[in-house]
N, C-alpha and C positions, 0 to 999 in steps of 0.2 A: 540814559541817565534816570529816567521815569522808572524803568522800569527796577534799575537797584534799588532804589528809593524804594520801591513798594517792596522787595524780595527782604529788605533788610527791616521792614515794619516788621514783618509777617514773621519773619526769626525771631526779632526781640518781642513781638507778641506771645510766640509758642515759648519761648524763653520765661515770659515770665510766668504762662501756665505752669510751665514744671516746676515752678520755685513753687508757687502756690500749692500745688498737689502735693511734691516734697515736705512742704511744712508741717501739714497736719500728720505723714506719716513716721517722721521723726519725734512728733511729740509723742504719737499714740506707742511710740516704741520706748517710751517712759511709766506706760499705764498698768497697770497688774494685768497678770493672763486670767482668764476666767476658765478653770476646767469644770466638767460637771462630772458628778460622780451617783454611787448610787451606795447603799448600805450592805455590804457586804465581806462581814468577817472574817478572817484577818484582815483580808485587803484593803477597806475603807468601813471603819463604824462611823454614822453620823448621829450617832446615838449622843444625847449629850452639849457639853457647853464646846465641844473642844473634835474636831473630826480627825480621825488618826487610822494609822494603818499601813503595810507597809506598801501598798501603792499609794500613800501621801505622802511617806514620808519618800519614798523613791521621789517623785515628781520634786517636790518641795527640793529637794536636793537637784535637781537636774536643771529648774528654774534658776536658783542661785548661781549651779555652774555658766548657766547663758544670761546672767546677771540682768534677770526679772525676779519680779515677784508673782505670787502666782494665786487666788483664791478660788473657793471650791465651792460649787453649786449643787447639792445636793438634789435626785431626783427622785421621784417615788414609783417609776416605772424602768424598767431597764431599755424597752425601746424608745422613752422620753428621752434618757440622756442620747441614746444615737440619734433621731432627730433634730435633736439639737445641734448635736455635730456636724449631721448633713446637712442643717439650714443655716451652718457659720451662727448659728445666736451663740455659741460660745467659741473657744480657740481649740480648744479639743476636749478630751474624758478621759477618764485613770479608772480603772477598778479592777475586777477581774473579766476584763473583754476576751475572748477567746478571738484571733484573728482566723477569718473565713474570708473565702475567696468572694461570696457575696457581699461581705463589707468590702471587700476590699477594690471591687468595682465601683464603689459610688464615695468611698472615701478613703484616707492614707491609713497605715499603721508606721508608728516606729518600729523598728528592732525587736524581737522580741525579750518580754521583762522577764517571762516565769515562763518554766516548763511544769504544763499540768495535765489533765486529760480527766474522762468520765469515767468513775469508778461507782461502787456499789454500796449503799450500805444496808446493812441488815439490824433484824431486833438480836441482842446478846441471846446468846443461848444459856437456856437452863443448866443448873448441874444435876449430874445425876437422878439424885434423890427425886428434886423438884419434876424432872420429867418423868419420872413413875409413875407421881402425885398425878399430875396431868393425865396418865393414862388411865391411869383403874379410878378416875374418879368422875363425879357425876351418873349419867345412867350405869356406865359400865363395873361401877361399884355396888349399885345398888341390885345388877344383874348376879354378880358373884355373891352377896350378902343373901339375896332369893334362894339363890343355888344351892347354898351349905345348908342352910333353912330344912329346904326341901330333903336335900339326903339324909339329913339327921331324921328327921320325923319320920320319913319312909323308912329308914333304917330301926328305928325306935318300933314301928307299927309291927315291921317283919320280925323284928326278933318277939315282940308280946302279944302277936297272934296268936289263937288257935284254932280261926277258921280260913277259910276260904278268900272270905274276904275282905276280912283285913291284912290276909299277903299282898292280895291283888292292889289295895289302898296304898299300903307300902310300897309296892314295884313301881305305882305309878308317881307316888311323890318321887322314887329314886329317881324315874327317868326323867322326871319332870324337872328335876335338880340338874341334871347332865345337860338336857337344853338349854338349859338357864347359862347355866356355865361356857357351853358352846358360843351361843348369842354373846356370853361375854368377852371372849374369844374373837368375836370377830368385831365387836364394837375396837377393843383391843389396838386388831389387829387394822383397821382402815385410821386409828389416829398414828399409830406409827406410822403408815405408811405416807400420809399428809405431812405429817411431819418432818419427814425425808425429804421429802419432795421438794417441801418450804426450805432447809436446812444446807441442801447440797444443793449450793448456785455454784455452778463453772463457766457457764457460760452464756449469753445475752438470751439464748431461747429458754433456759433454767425457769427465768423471771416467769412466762406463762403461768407457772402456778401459785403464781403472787398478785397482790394486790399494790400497783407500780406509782407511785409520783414522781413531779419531776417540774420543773418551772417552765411555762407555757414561753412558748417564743424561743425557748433557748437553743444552743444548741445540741444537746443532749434531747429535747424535743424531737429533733430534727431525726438526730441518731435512734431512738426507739422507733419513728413512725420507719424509718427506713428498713428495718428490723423486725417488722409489723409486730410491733410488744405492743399492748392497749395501755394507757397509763392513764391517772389524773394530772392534768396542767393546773400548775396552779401560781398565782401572781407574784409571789417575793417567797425566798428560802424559810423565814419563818413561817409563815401559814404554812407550809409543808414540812417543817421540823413540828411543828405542834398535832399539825394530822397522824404525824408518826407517832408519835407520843402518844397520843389516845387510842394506835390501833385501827384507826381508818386506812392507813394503808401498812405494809407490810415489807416494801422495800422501796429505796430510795435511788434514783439516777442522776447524777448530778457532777459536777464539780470536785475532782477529787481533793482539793486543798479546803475548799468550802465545809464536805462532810468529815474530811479531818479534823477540824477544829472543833467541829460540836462532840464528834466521838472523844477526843480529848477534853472537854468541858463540860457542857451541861448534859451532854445522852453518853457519860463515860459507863452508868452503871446499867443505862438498858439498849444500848447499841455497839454492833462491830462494823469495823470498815474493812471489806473485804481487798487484797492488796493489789488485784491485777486492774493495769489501768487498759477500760475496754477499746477507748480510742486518744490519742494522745494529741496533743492541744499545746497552743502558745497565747499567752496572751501579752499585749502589745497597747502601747498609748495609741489609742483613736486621735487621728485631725483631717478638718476638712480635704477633700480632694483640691492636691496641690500647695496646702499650707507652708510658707516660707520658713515655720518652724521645723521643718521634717531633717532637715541637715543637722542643724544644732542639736536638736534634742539624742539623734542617733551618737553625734560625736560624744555628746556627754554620758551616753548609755556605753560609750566603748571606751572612755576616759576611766568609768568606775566598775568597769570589769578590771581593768588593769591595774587601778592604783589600791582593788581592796573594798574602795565603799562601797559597793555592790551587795558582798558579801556580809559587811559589816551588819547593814539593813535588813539582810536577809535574816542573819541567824538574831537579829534583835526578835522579829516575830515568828523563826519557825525553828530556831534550835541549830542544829547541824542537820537536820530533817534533810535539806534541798542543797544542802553547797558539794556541788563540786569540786573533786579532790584532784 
């Protein structure tokens, strides 16, 4: 009898732990989600009073459909927001995460959102005219400017000579003019050839004779060092859109939806985005390893492939660019 008497404390004991544990977990199932994210256009700009994008507005819609609400932490490093995510300080990240098998060892991905991959971009090419200008100018102008110089004068000496040596004066300004010419000739001829070289990228070894950035940690990072291309890393896409801009670097590795947008935008008139994608990517909602979200958010990613908002969202920020037909 003792001994029911204690087996039936010790139930209504552990009974009333679970109600207590329970309680806190049902309220916290009333609290907004906290994702983090990071500044990266289209995907998420946090530029501003108001953060938008179409991995916010995706999420934001996916939160709804599993009836939360959801607020966005913005971060200033892109491996901040994954340690975040690894350390549970927030419920997961939205932006343009490329899912890898290294994240995917220490933490979840949903579904993936976007089909994307690392593409290339380059400075626009001149037209025509302009890359003439380019060539016969500078020393190699001033070579051909010497040159005719010279053959005129030599040619002037020889025809109003009447001795000896003022032929010889003359012969040697002529020749002295054909070297000139020569020399210009090949100044000429190693800027075309530089020029090609920079001009015609096919393929990832092409880069060699460029001067490469690319965001440090990433994984287009990952993809150049494996490729042994030397590049600059560097900390967020704008510091590397602006070094492109000024000519510090010469091609770009990166994010093929990321460098679309600026070629479209703000580098429409001195950048092209080359179209083959070098290595192809998905990106997907980051959450901790094991997160109770990972069901729900997958259903609602397969809810809104089906019923439309998917695409809806999509062609809000990329056109018919990405929908599948």
């Amino acid at each position: 009898m003792i001994l029911l008497k204690r087996l039936a404390l010790a139930w209504l004991t552990l009974l009333s732990f679970a109600i207590s544990f329970a309680q806190p977990l049902a309220a916290q199932s009333d609290e907004p989600l906290v994702f983090a994210t990071i500044h990266r256009p289209p995907f998420a700009d946090t530029e501003g009073d108001n953060i938008s994008g179409f991995s916010i507005d995706l999420m934001r819609a996916v939160a709804d459909q599993i009836g939360r609400e959801v607020v966005f932490e913005p971060s200033n490093r892109f491996g901040d927001m994954l340690d975040n995510v690894r350390e549970r300080r927030v419920d997961g990240a939205i932006a343009n995460i490329s899912i890898t098998a290294e994240r995917e060892r220490a933490m979840d991905f949903s579904q993936p959102i976007f089909g994307s991959g690392i593409q290339i971009l380059l400075p626009k090419q001149a037209a025509l005219g302009d890359q003439f200008l380019s060539y016969v100018g500078g020393d190699a102008l001033f070579y051909v400017i010497g040159a005719v110089v010279l053959v005129i004068i030599g040619w002037v000496l020889m025809r109003a000579a009447t001795g000896v040596s003022g032929g010889i004066v003359g012969l040697v300004a002529v020749v002295g003019g054909f070297a000139l010419l020569l020399v210009a000739a090949g100044t000429i001829t190693a800027r075309v050839t530089v020029n090609t070289l920079q001009s015609d990228v096919q393929t990832i070894s092409d880069l060699q004779a460029r001067i490469v950035g690319t965001i440090a940690g990433s994984t287009s990072d990952a993809f150049l060092t494996q490729k042994g291309i030397q590049f600059q890393g560097f900390g967020n896409p704008d510091a590397m859109l602006r070094a492109f801009e000024r000519d510090e670097i010469n091609a770009v590795v990166f994010d093929g939806p990321i460098l679309a947008h600026y070629q479209q935008t703000e580098g429409a008139s001195l950048s092209r985005l080359l179209d083959k994608v070098y290595r192809p990517e998905n990106y997907g909602i980051l959450l901790p390893s094991g997160s109770q979200l990972k069901e729900d958010i997958d259903l609602a990613l397969l809810q809104f492939r089906e019923d439309g908002t998917y695409d809806t969202i999509l062609t809000r920020w990329f056109g018919n660019s990405f929908i599948n037909e």
